[in-house]
C-alpha positions in Angstrom: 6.6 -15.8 -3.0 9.9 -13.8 -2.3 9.7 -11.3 -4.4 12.2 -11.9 -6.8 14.5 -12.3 -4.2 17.1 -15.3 -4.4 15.8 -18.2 -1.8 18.5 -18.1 1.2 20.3 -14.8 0.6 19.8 -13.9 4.1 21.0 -16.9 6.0 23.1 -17.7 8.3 22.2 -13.6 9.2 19.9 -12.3 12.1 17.7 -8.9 12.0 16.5 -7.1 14.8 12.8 -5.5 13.9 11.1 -2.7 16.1 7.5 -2.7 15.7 7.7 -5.9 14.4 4.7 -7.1 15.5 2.2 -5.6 13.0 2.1 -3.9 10.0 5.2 -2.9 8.0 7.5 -4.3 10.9 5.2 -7.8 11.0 5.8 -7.8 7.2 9.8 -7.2 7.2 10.3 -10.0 9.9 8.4 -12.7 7.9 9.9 -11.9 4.7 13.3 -11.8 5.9 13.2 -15.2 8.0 11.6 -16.4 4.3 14.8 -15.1 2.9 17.0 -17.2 5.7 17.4 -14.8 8.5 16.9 -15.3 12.3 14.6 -12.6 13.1 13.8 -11.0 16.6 10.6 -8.9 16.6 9.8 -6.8 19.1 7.0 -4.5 19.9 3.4 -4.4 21.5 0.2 -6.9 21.3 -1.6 -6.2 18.1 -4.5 -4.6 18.4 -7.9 -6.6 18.1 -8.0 -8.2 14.5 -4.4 -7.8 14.3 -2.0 -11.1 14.1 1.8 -11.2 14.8 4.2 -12.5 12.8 3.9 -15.9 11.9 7.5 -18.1 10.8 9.6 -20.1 12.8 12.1 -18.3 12.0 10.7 -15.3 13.7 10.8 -14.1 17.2 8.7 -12.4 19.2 9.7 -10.3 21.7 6.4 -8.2 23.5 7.7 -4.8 24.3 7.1 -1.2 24.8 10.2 1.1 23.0 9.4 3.7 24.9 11.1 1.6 27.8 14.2 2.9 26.0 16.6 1.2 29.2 14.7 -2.2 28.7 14.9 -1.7 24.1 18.4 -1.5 25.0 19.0 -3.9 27.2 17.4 -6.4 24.7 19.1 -5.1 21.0 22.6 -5.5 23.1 21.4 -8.9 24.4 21.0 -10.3 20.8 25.1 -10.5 20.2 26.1 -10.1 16.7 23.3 -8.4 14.4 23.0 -8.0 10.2 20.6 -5.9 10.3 18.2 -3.4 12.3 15.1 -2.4 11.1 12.9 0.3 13.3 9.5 0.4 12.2 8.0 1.2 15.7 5.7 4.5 15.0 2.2 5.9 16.1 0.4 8.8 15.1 -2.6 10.5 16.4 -4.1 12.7 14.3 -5.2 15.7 15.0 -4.8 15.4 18.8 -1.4 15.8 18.3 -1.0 19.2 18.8 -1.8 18.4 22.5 1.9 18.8 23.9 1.3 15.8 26.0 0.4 13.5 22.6 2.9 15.5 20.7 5.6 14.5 22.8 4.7 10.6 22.9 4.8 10.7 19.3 8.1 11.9 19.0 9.2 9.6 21.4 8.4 7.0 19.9 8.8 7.6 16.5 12.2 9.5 17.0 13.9 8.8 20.3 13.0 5.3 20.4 14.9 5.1 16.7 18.3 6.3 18.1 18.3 4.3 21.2 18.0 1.6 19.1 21.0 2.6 16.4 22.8 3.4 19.5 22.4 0.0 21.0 22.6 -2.0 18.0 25.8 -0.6 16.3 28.3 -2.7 18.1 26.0 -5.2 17.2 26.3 -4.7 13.9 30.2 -3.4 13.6 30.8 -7.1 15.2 30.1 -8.7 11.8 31.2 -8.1 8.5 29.2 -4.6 8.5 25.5 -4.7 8.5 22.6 -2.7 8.1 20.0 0.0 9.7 16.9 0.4 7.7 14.5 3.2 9.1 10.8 4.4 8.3 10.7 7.5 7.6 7.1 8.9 5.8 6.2 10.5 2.5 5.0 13.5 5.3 8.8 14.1 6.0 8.7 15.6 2.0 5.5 17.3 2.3 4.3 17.5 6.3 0.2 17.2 7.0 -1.8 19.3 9.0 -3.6 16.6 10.3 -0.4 15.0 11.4 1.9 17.6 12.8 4.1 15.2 15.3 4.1 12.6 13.1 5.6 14.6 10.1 8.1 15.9 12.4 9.1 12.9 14.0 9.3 11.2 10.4 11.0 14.8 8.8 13.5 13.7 12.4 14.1 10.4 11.4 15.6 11.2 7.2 17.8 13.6 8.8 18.8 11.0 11.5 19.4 8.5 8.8 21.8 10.5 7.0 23.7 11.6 10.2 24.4 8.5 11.4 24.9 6.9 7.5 27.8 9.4 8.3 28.7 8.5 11.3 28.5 4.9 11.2 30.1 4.3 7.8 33.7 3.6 9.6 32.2 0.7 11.2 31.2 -0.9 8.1 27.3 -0.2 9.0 25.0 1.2 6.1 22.1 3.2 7.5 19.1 4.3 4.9 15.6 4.6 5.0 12.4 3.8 3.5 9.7 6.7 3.0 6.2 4.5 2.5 3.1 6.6 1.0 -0.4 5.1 2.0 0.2 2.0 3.0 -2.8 -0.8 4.0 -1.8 -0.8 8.0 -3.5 -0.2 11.3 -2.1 3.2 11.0 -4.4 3.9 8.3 -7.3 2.8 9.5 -8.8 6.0 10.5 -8.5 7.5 6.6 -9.4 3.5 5.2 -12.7 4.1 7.5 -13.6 7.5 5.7 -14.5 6.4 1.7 -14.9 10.1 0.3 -11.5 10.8 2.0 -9.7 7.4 1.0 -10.9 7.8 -2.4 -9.8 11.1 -3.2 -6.1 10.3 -1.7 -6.4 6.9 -4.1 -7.0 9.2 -7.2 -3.6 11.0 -6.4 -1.7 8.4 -6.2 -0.5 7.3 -10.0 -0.6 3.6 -9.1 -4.1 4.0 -8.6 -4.5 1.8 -5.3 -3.0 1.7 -1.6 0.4 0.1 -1.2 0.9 -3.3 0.9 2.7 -4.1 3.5 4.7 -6.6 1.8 6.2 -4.3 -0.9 7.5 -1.5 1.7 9.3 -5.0 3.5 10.8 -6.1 0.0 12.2 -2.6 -0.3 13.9 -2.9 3.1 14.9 -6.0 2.3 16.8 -4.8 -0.2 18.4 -2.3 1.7 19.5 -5.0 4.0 21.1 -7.2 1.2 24.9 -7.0 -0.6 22.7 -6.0 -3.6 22.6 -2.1 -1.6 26.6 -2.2 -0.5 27.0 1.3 -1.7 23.5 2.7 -0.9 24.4 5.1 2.5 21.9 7.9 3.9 19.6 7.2 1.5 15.8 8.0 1.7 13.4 5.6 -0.5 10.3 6.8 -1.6 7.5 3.6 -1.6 4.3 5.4 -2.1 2.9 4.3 -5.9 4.0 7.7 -7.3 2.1 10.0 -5.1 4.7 12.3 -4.6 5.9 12.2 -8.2 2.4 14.5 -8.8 
């Protein structure tokens, strides 16, 4: 199943994914080599339980982004690029208002994000004008005290997105960015672990249920295709609703 979308619109195209290896990321790379594309997908070992991407038209690359000198290295390395997509992220909790944790968080989340445009914009002005899709967070609208790095860094990452939609446009490179809600992923686990708390988060959200994976990568997707030529510096809301109430 692709969604909707139409069988081979991405081939003969190639897609760098960040965090690729799990989660949202895992999800983007194996829908878009499904759709055609030659996918590279980078980031760390999953976690125990966790499974990588799985297509042969998919990739993987194990690294850490917060080798910024090595991310580069590699995104340059991949010659002509359609698309970027950076899903790398972390969070942790409440211990981020340790400055040590804090920091790590934006790092990733942030810095390792515009190393990447960085290196993959000639990459992607090389073509016939591609695409960077980021992950921002439905906590770069409203923040979370639990969260406080996290928001930031995501609160960082729509107003990166709409400087570089700026400054890229010359090139012929779109840059937007997807804002998930709650979102069935390893970066949920510790609220999917605490019922009371995931069900009252549940009742908000006017879908009534947790989003997948799969529907945040079918939204970048789109991003990525001709079907989005004139969609620049955008931020897209995927969360069921939740912040509709």
């Amino acid at each position: 199943m692709n969604e909707g979308f139409e069988a081979g619109l991405f081939a003969g195209r190639r897609a760098f994914v960040t965090g690729g290896t799990s989660g949202i990321g895992a999800a983007t790379a194996v829908l878009l080599a499904e759709l055609g594309a030659e996918v590279t997908a980078l980031g760390l070992r999953p976690a125990a339980g966790g499974e990588a991407p799985v297509h042969p038209g998919v990739r993987v690359v194990e690294h850490d982004v917060l080798d910024g000198g090595g991310l580069t290295d590699l995104i340059a390395g991949a010659g002509r690029l359609d698309a970027l997509v950076n899903c790398a992220g972390v969070s942790h909790d409440r211990d981020e208002y340790d400055l040590a944790r804090w920091r790590r968080v934006l790092e990733v989340n942030l810095t390792a994000t515009m190393v990447a445009c960085q290196a993959a914009r000639p990459c992607l002005a090389a073509g016939e004008g591609g695409a960077i899709v980021n992950v921002s967070s439905m906590f770069a609208f409203a923040g979370s005290r639990d969260r406080p790095a996290y928001s930031a860094s995501k609160g960082g990452i729509s107003q990166l997105t709409r400087s570089l939609a700026a400054e890229y446009a010359a090139d012929g490179v779109r840059v937007n960015a997807v804002a998930p809600g709650f979102v069935v992923t390893p970066l949920a686990r510790g609220l999917l672990d605490d019922p009371p708390a995931a069900e009252a988060v549940r009742a908000r959200i006017p879908a009534g249920r947790y989003g997948r994976p799969r529907e945040i990568a079918a939204v970048v997707a789109f991003l990525c295709s001709p079907a989005a030529s004139y969609v620049n510096g955008a931020i897209l809301p995927v969360d069921g609703g939740y912040l509709a109430v």
